[in-house]
C-alpha positions as a Markdown table, in Angstrom:
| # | Residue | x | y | z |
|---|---|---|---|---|
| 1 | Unk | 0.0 | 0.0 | 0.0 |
| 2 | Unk | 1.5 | 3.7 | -1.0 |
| 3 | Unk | -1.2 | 5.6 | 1.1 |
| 4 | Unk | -1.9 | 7.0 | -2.4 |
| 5 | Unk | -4.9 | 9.8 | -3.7 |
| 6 | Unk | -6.8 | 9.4 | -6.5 |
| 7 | Unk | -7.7 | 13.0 | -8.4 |
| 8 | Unk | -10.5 | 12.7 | -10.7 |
| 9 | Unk | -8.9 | 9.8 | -12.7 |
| 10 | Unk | -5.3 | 10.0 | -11.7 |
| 11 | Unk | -3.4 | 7.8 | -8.8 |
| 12 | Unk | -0.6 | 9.7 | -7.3 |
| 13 | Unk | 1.2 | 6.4 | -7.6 |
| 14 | Unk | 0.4 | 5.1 | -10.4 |
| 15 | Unk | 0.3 | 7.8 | -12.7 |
| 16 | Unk | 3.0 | 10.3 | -11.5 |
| 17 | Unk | 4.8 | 7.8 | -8.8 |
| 18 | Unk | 4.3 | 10.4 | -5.6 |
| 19 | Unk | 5.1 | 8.8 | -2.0 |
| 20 | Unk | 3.3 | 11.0 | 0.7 |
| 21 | Unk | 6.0 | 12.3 | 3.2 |
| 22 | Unk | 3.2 | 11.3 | 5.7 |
| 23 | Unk | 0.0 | 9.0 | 5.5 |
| 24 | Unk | -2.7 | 11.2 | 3.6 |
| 25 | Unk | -5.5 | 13.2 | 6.0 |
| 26 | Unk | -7.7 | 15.8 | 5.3 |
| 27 | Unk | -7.9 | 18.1 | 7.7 |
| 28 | Unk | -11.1 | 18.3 | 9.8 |
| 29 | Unk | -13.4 | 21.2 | 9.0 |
| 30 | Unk | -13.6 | 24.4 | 11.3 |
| 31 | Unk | -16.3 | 25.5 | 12.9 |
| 32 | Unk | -17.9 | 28.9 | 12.0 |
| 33 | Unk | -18.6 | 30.5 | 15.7 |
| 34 | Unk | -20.2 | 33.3 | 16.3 |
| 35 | Unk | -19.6 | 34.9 | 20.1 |
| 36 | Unk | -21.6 | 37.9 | 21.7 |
| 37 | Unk | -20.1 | 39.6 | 24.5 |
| 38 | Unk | -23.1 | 40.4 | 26.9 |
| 39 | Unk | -22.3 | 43.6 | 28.8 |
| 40 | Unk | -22.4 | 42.8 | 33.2 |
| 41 | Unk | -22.2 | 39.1 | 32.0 |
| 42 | Unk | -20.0 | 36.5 | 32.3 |
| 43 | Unk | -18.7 | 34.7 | 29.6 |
| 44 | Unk | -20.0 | 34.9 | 26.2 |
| 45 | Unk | -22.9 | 34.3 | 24.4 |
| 46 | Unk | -22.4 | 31.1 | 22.0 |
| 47 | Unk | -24.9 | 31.8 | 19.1 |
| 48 | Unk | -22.8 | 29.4 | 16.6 |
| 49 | Unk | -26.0 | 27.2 | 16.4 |
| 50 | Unk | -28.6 | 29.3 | 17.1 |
| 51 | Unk | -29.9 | 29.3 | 13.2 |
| 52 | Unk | -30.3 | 25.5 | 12.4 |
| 53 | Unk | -29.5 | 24.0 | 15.6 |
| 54 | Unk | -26.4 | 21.8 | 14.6 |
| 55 | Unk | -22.7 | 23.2 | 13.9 |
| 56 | Unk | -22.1 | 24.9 | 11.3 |
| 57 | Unk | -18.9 | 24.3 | 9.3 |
| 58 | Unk | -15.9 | 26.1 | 6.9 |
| 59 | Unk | -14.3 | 24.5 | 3.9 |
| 60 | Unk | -11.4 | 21.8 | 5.0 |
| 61 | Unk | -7.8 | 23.7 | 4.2 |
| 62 | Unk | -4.5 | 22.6 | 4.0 |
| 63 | Unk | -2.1 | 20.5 | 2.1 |
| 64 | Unk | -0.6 | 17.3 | 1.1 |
| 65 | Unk | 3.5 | 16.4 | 0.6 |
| 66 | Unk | 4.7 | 14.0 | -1.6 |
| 67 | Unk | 8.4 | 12.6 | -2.3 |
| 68 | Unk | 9.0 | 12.4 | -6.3 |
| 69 | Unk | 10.2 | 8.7 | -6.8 |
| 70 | Unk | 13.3 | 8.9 | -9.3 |
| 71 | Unk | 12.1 | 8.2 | -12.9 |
| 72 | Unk | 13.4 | 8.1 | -16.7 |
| 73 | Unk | 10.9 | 11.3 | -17.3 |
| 74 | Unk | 12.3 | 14.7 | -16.3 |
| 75 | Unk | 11.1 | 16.5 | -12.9 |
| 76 | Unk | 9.9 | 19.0 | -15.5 |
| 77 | Unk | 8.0 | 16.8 | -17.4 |
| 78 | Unk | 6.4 | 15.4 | -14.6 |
| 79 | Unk | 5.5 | 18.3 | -12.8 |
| 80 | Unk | 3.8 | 20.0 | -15.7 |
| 81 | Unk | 2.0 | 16.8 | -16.0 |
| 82 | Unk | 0.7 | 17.7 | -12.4 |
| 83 | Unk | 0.2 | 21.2 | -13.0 |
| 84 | Unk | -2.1 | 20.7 | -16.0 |
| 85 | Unk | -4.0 | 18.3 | -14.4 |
| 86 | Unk | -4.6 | 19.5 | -10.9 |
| 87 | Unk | -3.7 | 23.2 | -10.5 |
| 88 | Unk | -6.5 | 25.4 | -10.0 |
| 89 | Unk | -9.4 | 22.6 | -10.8 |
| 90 | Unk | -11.8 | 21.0 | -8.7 |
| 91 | Unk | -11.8 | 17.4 | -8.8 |
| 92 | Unk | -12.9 | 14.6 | -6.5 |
| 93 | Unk | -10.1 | 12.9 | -4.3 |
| 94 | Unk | -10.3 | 9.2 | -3.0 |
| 95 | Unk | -7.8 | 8.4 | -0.2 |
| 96 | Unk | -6.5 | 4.8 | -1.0 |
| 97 | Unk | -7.0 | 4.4 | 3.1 |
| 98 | Unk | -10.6 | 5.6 | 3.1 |
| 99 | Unk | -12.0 | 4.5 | -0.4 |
| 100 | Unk | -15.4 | 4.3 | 0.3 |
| 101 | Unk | -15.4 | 8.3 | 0.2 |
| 102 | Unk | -14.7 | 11.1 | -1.7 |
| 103 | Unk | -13.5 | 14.9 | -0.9 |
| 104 | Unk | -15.0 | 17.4 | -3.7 |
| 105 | Unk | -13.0 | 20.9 | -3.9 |
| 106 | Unk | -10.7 | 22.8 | -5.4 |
| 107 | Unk | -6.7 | 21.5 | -6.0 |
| 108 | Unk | -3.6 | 24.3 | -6.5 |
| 109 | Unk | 0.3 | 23.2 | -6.6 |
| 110 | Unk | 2.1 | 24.7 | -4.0 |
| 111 | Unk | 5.4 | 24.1 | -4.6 |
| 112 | Unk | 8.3 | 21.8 | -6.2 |
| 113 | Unk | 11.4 | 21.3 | -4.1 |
| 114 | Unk | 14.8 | 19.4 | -4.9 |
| 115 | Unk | 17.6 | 19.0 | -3.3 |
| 116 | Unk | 20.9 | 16.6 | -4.8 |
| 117 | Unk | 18.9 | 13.7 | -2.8 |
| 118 | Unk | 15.0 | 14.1 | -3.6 |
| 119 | Unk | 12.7 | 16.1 | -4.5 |
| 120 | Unk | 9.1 | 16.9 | -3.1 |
| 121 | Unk | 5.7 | 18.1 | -4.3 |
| 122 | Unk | 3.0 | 19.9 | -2.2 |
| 123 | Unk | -0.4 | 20.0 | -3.4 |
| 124 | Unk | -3.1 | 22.9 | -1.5 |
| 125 | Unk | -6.2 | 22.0 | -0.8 |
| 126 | Unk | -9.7 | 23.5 | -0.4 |
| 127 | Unk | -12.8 | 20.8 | 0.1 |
| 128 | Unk | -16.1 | 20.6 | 1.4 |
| 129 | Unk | -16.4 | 20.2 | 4.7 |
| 130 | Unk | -18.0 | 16.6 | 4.6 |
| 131 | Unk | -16.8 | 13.6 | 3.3 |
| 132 | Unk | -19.4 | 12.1 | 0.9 |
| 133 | Unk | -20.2 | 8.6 | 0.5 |
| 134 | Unk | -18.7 | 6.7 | -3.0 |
| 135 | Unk | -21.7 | 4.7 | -3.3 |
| 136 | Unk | -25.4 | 6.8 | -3.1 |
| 137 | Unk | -28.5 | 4.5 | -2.9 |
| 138 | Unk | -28.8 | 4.9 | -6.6 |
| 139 | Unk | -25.5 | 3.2 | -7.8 |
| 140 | Unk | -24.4 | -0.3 | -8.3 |
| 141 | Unk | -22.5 | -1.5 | -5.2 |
| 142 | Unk | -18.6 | -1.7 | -6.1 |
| 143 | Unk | -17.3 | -4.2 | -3.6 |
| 144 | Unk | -13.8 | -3.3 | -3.8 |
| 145 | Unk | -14.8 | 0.2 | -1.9 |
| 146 | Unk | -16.8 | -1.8 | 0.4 |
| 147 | Unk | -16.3 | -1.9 | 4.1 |
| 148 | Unk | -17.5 | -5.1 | 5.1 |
| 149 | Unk | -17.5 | -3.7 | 9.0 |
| 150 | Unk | -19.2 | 0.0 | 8.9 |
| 151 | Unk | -20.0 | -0.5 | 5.4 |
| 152 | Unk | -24.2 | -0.6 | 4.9 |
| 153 | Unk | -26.1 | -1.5 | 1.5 |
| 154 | Unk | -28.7 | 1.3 | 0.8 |
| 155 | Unk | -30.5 | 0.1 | -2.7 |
| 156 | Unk | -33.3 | 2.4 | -3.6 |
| 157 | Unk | -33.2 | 2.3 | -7.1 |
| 158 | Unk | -36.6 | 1.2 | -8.9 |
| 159 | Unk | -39.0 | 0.1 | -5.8 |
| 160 | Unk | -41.9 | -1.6 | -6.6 |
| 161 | Unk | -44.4 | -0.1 | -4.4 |
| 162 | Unk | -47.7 | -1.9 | -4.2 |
| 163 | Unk | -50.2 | -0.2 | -1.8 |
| 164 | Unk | -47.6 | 0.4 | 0.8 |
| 165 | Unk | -44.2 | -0.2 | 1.3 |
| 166 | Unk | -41.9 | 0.6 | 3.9 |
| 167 | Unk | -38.3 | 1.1 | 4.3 |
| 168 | Unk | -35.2 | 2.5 | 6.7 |
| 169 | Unk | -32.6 | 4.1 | 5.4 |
| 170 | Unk | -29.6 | 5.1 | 7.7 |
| 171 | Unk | -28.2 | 8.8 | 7.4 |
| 172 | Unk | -25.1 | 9.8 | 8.4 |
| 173 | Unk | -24.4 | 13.0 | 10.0 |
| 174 | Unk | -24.5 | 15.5 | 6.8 |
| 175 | Unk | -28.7 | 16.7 | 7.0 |
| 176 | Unk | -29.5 | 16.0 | 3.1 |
| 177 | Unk | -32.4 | 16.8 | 1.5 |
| 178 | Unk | -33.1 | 13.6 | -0.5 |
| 179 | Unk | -35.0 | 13.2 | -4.0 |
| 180 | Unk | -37.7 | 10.9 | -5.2 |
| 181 | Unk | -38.4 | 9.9 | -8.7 |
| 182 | Unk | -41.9 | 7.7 | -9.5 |
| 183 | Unk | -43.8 | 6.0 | -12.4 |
| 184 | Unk | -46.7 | 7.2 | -11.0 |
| 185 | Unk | -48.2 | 10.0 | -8.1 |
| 186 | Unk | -48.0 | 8.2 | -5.1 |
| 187 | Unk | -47.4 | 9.8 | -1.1 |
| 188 | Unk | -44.6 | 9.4 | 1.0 |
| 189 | Unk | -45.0 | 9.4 | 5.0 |
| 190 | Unk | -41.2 | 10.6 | 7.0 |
| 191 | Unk | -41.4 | 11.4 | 10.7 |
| 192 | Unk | -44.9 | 11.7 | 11.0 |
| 193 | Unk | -45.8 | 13.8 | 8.0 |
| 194 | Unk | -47.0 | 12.6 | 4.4 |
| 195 | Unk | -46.5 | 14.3 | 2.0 |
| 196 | Unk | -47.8 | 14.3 | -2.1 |
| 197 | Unk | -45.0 | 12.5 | -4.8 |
| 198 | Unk | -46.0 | 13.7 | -8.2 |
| 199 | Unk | -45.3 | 11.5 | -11.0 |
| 200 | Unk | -41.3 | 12.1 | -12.2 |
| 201 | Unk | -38.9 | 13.8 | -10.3 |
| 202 | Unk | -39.8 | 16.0 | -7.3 |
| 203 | Unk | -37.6 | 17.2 | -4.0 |
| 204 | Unk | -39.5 | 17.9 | -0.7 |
| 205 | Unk | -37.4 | 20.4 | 1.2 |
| 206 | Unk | -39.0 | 19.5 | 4.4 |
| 207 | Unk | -37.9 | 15.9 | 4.5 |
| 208 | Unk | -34.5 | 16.1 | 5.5 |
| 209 | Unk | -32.7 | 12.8 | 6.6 |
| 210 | Unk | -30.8 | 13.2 | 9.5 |
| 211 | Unk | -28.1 | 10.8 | 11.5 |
| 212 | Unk | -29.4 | 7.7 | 12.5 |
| 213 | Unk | -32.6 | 5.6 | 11.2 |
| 214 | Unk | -35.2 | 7.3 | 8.8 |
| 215 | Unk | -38.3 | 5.8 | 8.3 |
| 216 | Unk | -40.5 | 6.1 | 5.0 |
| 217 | Unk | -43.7 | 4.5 | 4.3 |
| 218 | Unk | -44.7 | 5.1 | 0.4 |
| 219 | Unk | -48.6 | 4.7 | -0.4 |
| 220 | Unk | -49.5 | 4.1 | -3.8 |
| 221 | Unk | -48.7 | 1.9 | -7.1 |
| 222 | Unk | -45.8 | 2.4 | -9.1 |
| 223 | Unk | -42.1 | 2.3 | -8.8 |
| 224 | Unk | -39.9 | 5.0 | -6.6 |
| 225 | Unk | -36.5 | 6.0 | -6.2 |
| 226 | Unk | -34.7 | 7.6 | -3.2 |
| 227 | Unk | -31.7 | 9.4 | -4.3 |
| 228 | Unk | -29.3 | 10.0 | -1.1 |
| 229 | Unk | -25.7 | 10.3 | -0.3 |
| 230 | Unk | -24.7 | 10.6 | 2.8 |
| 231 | Unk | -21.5 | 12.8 | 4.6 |
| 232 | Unk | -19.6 | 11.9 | 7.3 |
| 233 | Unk | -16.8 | 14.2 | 9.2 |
């Protein structure tokens, strides 16, 4: 294992043989606070949740080092190569020690150093602050990515709905706003509420899966699909 990243479609081993100085990490989001200094109180008024009850979060910043294994090709050959591909442009990044999620942002080179031993390569980085699942309950289940001990199968695709059916689906801790597509106008029921499905493609803003189990019971006859992807820290 080279700990490697995969940009878009390029492995920083096997495409431009980079060895990370250190294993590959992201670093963890940071949280937008907001503080109000009360006048003849102590302490400080925390309103950094006070709009949608959760924390709130920045972009994840930073950077990755690589060592440039010696090669036929030139150093610069190889970092134009990297350049043209990556500087500037927002691509998805898989961490060979994480694969069953991608980071989505924006990539810049940093820098090229060499020295009469080795040379080394730092990529910038600017992502959203939540990881985002590989697999969404509307793809086909690649196995390699799989994680046979956290790892759940979601398949939503095409549900053959029959009066009613009912299923769970397990969120993670990103709140997302899922979508439904049906063969028919049908109703979907989610923490209480139902709510209409028209026939086709439709988004309910107020059905928002959140962390744990979410229940929905659809009531009708046709097919559905629940389109989610879920985001972890």
């Amino acid at each position: 294992m080279y700990h490697s990243v995969t940009f878009g479609d390029k492995n920083t081993w096997d495409d431009w043989r980079l060895i990370p100085t250190s294993r590959p990490l992201f670093n963890p989001p940071a949280l937008k606070e907001r503080y109000v200094d009360i006048p003849g109180a102590d302490g400080l008024l925390d309103l950094s949740t006070i709009f949608v009850n959760r924390p709130i979060f920045s972009n994840r910043q930073g950077s990755l080092e690589f060592l440039v294994e010696d090669q036929d090709t030139p150093w610069d050959i190889i970092y134009s190569r990297i350049a043209n591909y990556l500087h500037g442009r927002h691509h998805r990044a898989i961490l060979e020690d994480d694969p069953g999620f991608f980071y989505e942002g924006r990539f810049k080179l940093n820098q090229w150093r060499s020295n009469p031993s080795f040379s080394t390569i730092t990529i910038d980085y600017s992502v959203g602050p939540y990881k985002k699942s590989v697999i969404g309950t509307l793809d086909d289940w690649l196995w390699d990515s799989f994680d046979f001990e956290i790892g759940i199968i979601q398949d939503f695709k095409n549900m053959v709905v029959d009066g009613t059916l009912t299923i769970e689906l397990i969120g993670l801790i990103q709140p997302i706003v899922p979508t439904f597509t049906t063969s028919e106008a049908m109703q979907v029921t989610w923490n209480g509420r139902t709510f209409p499905l028209p026939k086709g493609f439709s988004v309910i803003h107020d059905i928002e899966v959140r962390e744990g189990v979410n229940i929905f019971t659809f009531t009708g006859n046709g097919t559905v699909s629940l389109e989610y992807r879920g985001g972890s820290l």
